[in-house]
C-alpha positions in Angstrom: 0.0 0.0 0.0 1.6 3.2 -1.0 1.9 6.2 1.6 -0.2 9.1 1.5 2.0 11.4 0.5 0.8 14.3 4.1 1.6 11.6 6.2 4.9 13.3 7.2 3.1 16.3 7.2 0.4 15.2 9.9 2.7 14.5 12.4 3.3 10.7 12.0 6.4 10.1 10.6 9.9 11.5 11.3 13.4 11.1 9.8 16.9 11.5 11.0 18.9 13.4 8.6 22.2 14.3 7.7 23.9 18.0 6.7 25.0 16.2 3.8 21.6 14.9 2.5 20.0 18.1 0.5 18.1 19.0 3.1 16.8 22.2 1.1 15.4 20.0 -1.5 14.0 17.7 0.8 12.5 20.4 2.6 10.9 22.0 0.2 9.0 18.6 -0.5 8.4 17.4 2.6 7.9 19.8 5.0 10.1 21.2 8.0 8.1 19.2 10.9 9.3 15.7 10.3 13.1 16.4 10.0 15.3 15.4 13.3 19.1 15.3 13.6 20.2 11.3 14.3 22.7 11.0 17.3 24.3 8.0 15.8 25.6 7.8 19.0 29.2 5.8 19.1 29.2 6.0 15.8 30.9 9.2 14.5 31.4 12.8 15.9 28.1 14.4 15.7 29.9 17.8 16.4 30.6 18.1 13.0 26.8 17.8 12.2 25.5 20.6 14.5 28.5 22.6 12.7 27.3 21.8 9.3 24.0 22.9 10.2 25.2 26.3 11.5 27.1 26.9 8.9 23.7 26.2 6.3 22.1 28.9 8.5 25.0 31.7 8.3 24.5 30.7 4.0 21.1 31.6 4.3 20.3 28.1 2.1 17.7 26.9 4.9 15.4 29.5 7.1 17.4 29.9 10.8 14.0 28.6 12.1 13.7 25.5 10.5 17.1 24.3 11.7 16.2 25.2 15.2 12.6 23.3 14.4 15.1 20.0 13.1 17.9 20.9 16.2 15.3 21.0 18.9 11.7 21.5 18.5 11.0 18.6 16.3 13.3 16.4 18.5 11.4 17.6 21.8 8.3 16.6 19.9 9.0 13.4 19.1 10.4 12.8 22.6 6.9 14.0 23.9 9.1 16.6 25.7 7.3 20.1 24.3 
C-alpha cells in the first residue's frame, strides 16, 4: 500500500537526517516538521553535524527557524518533551 503522500506532514512520521543529505530539496518537498538530527551515538562525531548545520544557516540556504525546528523542536516533539 503506497503512503499518503501528508503523512509526514500530519505528524506521523519522522526522519533522522544528515547535513549532507540536501536537506533544502527535501524540505521544500516534505515539510520542516518531520526532520530530526540522528545522534548515531558511538558511531561518528556528531559535532561536525551541528556545525554543518550552522554553517547552512549563516549561508542563508535553509530559514534559521527551521534548523532550530530539526535541532530541537521537532526532536522535543517526538520525545513528547514540548
Amino acid at each position: 500500500k503506497e503512503a499518503k503522500p501528508d503523512v509526514m506532514r500530519n505528524g506521523q512520521l519522522f526522519v533522522a537526517c544528515q547535513t549532507d543529505d540536501d536537506l533544502p530539496y527535501v524540505l521544500k518537498y516534505s515539510g520542516e516538521d518531520s526532520f530530526m538530527i540522528g545522534s548515531d551515538y558511538g558511531h561518528a562525531d556528531n559535532a561536525s553535524e551541528l556545525l554543518a548545520l550552522q554553517r547552512l544557516k549563516e549561508k542563508g540556504e535553509i530559514d534559521p527557524k527551521v534548523i532550530d525546528k530539526i535541532l530541537f523542536a521537532n526532536p522535543a516533539r517526538f520525545y513528547g518533551m514540548d
